[in-house]
C-alpha positions as CSV (number, residue, x, y, z in Angstrom):
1,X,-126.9,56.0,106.8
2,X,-125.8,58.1,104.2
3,X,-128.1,60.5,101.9
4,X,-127.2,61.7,98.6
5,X,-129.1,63.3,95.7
6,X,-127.0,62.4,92.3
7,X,-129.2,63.7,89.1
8,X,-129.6,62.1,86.0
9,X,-127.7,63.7,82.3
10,X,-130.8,62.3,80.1
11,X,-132.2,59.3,81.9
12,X,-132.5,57.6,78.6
13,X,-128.1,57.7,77.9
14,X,-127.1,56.4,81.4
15,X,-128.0,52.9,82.6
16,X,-124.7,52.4,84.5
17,X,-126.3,55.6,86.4
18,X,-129.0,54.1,87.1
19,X,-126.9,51.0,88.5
20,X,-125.1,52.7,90.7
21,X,-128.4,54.3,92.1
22,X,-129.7,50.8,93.1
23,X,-126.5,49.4,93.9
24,X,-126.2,51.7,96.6
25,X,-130.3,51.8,97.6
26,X,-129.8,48.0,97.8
27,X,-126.2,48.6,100.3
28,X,-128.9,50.9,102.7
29,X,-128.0,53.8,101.8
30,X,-131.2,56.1,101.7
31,X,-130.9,58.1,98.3
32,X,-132.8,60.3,96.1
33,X,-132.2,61.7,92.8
34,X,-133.3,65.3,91.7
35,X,-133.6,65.2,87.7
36,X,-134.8,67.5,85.1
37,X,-137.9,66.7,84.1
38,X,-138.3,65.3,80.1
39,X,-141.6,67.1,78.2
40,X,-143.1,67.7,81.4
41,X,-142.8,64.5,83.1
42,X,-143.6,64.7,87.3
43,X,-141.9,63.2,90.5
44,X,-142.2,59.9,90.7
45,X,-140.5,56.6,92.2
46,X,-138.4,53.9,90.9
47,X,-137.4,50.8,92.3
48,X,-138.1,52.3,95.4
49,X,-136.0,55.7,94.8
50,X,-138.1,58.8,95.0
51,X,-136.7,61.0,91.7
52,X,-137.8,64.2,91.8
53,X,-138.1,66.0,88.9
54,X,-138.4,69.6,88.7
55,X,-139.9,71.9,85.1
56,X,-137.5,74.5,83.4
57,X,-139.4,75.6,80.6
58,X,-142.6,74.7,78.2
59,X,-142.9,71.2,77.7
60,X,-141.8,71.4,74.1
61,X,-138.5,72.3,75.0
62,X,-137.6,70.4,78.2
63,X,-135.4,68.1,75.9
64,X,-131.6,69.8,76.8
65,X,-130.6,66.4,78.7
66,X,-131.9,64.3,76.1
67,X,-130.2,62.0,72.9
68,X,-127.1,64.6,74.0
69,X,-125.4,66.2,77.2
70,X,-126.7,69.6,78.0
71,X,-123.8,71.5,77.1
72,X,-122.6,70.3,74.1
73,X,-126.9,70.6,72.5
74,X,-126.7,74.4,74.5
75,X,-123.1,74.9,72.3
76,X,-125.0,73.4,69.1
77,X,-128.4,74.8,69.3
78,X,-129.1,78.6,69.5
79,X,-132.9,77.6,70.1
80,X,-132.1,75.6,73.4
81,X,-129.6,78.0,74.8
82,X,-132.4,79.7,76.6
83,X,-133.7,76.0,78.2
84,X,-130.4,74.8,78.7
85,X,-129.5,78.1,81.3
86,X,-132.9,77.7,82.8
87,X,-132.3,74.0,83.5
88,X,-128.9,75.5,85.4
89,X,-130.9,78.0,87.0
90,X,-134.1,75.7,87.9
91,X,-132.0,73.5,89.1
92,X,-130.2,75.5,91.4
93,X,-133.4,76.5,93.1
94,X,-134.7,72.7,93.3
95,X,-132.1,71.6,95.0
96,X,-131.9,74.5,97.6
97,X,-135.5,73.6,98.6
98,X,-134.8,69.9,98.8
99,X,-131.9,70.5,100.9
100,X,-133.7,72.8,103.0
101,X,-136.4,70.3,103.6
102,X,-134.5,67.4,104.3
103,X,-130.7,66.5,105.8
104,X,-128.5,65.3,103.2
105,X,-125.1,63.9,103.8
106,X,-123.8,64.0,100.8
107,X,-124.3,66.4,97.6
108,X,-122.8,64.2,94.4
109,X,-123.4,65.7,91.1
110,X,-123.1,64.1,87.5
111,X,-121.5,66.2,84.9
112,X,-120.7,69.3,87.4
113,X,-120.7,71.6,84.5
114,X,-123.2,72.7,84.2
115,X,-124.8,70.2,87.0
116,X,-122.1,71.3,89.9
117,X,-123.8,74.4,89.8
118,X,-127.6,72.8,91.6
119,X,-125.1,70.8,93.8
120,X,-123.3,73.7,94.8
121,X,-126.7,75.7,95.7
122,X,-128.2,72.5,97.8
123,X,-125.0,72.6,99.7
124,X,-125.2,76.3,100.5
125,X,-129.0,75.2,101.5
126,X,-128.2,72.6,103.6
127,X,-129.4,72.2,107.3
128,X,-126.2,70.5,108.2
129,X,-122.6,70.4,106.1
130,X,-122.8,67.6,103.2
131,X,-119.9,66.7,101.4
132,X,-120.0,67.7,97.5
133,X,-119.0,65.6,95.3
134,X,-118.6,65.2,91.6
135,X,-118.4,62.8,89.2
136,X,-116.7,64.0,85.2
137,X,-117.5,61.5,82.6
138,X,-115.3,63.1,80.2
139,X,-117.7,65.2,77.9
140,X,-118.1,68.1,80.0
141,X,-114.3,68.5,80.7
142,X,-113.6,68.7,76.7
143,X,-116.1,71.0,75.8
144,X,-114.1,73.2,78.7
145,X,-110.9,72.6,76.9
146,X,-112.1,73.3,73.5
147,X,-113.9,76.4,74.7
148,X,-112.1,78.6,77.2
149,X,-114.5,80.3,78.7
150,X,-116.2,77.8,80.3
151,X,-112.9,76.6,82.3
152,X,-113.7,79.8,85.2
153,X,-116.8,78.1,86.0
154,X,-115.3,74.6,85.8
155,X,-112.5,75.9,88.6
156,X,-114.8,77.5,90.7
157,X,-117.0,74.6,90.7
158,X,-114.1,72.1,91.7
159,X,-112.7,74.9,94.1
160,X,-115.4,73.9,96.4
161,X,-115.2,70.1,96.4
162,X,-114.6,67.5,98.8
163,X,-113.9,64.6,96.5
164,X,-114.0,64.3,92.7
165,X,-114.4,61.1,90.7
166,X,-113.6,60.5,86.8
167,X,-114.5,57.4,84.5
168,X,-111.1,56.7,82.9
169,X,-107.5,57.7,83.7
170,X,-108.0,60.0,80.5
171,X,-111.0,62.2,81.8
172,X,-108.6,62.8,84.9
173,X,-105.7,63.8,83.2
174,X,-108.2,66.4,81.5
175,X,-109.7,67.6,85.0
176,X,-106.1,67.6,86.4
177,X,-104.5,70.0,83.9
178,X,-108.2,72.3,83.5
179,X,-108.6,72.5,87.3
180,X,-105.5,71.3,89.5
181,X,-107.8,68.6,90.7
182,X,-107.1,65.1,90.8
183,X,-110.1,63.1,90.6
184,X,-109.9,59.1,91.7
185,X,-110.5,57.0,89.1
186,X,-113.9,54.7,89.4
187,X,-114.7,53.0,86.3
188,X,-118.4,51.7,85.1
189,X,-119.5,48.4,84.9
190,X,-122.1,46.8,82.1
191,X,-126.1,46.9,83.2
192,X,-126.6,44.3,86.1
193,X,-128.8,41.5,83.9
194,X,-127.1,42.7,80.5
195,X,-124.8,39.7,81.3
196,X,-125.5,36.5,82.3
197,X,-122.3,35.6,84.1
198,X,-123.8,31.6,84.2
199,X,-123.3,31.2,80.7
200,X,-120.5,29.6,78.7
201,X,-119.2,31.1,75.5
202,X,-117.8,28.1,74.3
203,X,-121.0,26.6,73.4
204,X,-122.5,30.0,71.9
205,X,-122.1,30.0,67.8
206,X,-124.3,31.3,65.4
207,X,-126.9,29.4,64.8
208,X,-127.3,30.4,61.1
209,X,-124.0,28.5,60.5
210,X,-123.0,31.5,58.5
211,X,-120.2,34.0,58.5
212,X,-118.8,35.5,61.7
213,X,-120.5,38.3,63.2
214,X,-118.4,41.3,63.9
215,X,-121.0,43.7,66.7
216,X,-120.6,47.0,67.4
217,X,-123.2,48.7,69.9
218,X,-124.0,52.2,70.9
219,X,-125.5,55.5,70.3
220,X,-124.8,56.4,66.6
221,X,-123.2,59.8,67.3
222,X,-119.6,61.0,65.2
223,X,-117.1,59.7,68.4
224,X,-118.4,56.3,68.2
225,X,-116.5,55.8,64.6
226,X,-119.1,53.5,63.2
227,X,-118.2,54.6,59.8
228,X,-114.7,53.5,59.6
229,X,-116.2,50.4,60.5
230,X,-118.3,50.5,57.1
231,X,-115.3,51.5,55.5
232,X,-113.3,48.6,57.1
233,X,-116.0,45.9,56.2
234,X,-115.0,46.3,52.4
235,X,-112.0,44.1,53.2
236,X,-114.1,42.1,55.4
237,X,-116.6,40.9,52.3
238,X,-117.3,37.0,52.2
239,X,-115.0,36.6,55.8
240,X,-117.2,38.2,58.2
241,X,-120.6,40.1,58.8
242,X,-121.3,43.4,60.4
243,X,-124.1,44.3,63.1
244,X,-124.3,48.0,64.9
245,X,-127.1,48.3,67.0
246,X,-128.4,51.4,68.5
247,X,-130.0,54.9,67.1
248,X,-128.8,58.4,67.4
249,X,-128.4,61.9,66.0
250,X,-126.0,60.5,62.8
251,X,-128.6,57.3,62.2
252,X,-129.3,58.3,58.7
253,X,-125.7,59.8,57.7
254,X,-124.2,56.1,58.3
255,X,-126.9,54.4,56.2
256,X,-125.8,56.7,53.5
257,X,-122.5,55.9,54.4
258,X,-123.4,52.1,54.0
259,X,-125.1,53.0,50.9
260,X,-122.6,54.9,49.4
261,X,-119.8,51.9,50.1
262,X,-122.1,49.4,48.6
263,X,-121.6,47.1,51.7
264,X,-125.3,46.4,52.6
265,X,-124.8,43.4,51.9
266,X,-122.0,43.3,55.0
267,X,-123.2,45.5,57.2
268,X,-126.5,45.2,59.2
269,X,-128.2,48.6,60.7
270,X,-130.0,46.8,63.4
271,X,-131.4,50.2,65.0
272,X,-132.5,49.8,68.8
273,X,-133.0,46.4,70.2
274,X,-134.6,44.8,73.2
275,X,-132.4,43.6,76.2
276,X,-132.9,39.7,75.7
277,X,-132.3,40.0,71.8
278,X,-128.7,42.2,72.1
279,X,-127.6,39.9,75.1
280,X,-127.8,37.4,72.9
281,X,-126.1,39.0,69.8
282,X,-123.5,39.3,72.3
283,X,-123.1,36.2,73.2
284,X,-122.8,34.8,69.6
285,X,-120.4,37.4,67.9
286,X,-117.4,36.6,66.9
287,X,-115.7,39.7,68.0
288,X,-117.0,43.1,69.2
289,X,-115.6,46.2,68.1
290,X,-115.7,50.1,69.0
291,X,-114.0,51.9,65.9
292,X,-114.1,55.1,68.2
293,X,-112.3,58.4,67.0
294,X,-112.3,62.0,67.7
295,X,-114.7,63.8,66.6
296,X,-115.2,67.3,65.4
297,X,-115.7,68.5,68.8
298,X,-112.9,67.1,70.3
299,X,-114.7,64.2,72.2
300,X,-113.9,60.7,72.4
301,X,-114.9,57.9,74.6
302,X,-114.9,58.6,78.0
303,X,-114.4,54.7,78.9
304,X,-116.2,52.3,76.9
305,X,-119.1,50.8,78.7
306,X,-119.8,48.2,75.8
307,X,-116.5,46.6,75.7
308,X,-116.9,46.0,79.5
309,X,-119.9,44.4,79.0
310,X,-118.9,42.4,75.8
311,X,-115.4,41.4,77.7
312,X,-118.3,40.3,80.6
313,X,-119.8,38.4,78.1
314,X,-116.3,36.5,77.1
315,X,-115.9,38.3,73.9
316,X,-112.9,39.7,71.8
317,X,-112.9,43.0,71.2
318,X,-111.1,45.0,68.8
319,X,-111.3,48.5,70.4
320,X,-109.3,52.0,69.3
321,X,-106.6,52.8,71.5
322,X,-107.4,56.4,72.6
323,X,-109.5,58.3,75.2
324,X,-110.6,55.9,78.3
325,X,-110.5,52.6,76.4
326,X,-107.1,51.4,77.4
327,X,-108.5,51.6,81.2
328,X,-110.9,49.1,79.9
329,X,-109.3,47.0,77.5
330,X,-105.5,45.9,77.9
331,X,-103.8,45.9,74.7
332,X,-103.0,42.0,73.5
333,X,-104.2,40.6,76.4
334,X,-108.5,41.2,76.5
335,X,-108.6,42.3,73.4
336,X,-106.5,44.2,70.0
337,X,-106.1,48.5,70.3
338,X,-105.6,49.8,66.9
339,X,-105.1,53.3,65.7
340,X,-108.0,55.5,65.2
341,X,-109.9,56.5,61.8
342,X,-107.5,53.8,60.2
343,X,-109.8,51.3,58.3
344,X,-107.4,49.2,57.0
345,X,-105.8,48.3,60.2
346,X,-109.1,48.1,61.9
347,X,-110.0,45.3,59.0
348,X,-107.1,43.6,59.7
349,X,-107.2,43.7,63.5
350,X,-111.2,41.9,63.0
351,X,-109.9,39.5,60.4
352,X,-106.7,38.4,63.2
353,X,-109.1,37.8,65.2
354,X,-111.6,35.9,63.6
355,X,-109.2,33.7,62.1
356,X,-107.1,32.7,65.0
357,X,-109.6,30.5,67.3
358,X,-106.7,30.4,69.9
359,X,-106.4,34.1,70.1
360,X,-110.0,34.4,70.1
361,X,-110.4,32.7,72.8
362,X,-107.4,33.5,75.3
363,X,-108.6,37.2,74.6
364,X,-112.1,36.6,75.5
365,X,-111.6,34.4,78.6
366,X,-109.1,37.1,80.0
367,X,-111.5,39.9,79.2
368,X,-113.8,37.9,81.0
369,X,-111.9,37.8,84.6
370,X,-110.7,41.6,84.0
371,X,-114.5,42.6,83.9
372,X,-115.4,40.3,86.7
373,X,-112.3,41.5,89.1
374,X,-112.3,45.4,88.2
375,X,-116.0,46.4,87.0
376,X,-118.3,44.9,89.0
377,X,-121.1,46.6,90.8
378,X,-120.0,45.5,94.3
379,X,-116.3,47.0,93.8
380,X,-117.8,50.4,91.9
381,X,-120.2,51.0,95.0
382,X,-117.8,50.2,97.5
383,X,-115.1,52.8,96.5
384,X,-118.2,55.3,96.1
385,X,-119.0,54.9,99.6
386,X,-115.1,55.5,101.1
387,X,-115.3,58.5,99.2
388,X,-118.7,59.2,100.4
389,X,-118.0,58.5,103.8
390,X,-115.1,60.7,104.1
391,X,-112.2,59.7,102.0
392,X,-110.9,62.6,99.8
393,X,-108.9,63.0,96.8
């Protein structure tokens, strides 16, 4: 049996983390997660995994994981910069005791900086010799590039690692020229039960027998581009309707932004929704589209989670061609990569798209077998556990 104690960056952002957690409970490995805790919240246990939480500061102010990674909120916020080096420091001592308490074969840590730092320390704690290793995801390796001084700790933190892992090709490029490191590449799949694989998209249209739907999920944050969507969905008036669903930090700036274009009657601001009720937007959009950009920070998408689970769903999708997405979406043949920040040729990328059934659907049903063959749970897991169980990068 293997043991490892991965932590959670803001429970609330990472479902897919949370997948791989059970994936691997459910393939017997014995696992626990050590996590900040949120306002104060205790140890507890789900699905079976103990999680154990450990405090940082007053309860007030235990937020640093939370609606945004902790470095980039410690970067932005002068009032958290206190919490967020306590969380480091907290941290570090949590997972010495755990590790002192109990054997752990393996050490993985999410987002290793900051979080390579507790992983580090529970290693050095350790009764026997676990293997570290670290999973990037992208944000943490650009907020390196963008500010130098953070790139010493990034190298000594990798310096010390027996395997690293990256979501896209992209996020390992970035690691590789910050580090010398060459992460393998392990891609996320869509939420187990976000898709049900049984279904036939043929027979899903929109019951309203109105105009196509064009969906866009995710949090509402700058990288995501929602706004050149609104922009785009001037040209898209009378030939299509827009839906974005989720909430974030820039919520209100792009219903200004829809205001301010006069396309409310286009575009949709569905907020948060339940499970049941986006599964089944995704099943009858037309196409599903991630305008995503680079934002002011120098982020972008790290891989694109939602157009794995649309392409699951047997969608189009009409995606920007930078960052991770081209690991998940192959140009022309699952789905249409466009330039970034260019709404124009994202309008006319949807409007292809809706208006050529054939296309439509030849992109959709191959976007379906690419998600089935390279982003299932089964595959994800498996490579985990060779790098787990010895293999190194």
């Amino acid at each position: 049996m293997t043991s490892t104690f991965p932590r959670f960056e803001g429970d609330d952002q990472v479902p897919w983390l949370l997948e791989l957690t059970m994936v691997l409970r459910e393939k017997n490995v014995d696992i626990e997660v050590l996590a900040p805790t949120y306002a104060g919240l205790a140890s507890h246990t789900l699905h079976g995994i103990p999680i154990h939480r450990y405090r940082y500061f007053t309860k007030n102010r235990e937020v640093v994981t939370h609606e945004a990674g902790a470095m980039n909120k410690m970067a932005a916020r002068s009032d958290l910069a206190l919490p967020a080096f306590a969380l480091v420091g907290a941290g570090m001592a949590a997972a010495a005791k755990l590790a002192r308490k109990n054997r752990y074969d393996v050490i993985h840590s999410h987002w290793p900086l900051p979080m390579g730092l507790p992983a580090q320390a529970g290693a050095w704690a350790s009764k026997g010799k676990p293997r570290l290793v670290a999973s990037f995801h992208g944000a943490e390796v650009a907020l390196a590039k963008r500010k130098g001084h953070y790139r010493p700790v990034l190298k000594w933190i990798t310096r010390n690692l027996d395997a690293a892992i990256s979501n896209s090709r992209s996020t390992a490029d970035t690691v590789r020229e910050l580090t010398g490191v060459s992460p393998r590449v392990i891609p996320w799949g869509p939420p187990r039960g976000a898709v049900d694989l049984s279904r036939n998209p043929k027979e899903d249209t929109d019951p309203s027998g109105g105009l196509p739907v064009v969906l866009a999920v995710g949090r509402i944050v700058e990288r995501k581009g929602f706004p050149v969507l609104v922009r785009a969905a001037e040209r898209l008036r009378g030939k299509a309707r827009v839906v974005i669903v989720g909430g974030g930090e820039d919520e209100k700036a792009l219903a200004r932004e829809v205001e301010r274009r006069k396309v409310g009657d286009v575009v949709e601001l569905a907020g948060r929704l339940l499970n049941e009720k986006l599964a089944d937007l995704y099943a009858r959009c037309a196409v599903f589209c991630l305008p995503a950009i680079i934002d002011s920070r120098g982020e972008t998408e790290g891989l694109g989670v939602v157009l794995i689970e649309a392409m699951s769903h047997g969608k189009p999708v009409v995606a920007s061609g930078l960052g991770g997405i081209p690991d998940a979406v192959e140009d022309g043949k699952t789905g249409l990569l466009i330039p970034h920040d260019d709404p124009k040729a994202l309008a006319d990328a949807l409007l292809r798209v809706i208006g050529d059934d054939g296309l439509a659907r030849r992109l959709g049903e191959a976007g379906r077998e690419r998600a089935k063959r390279l982003f299932s749970w089964d595959s994800i897991v498996e490579k985990h556990l060779e790098i787990y169980e010895g293999g190194r990068v």
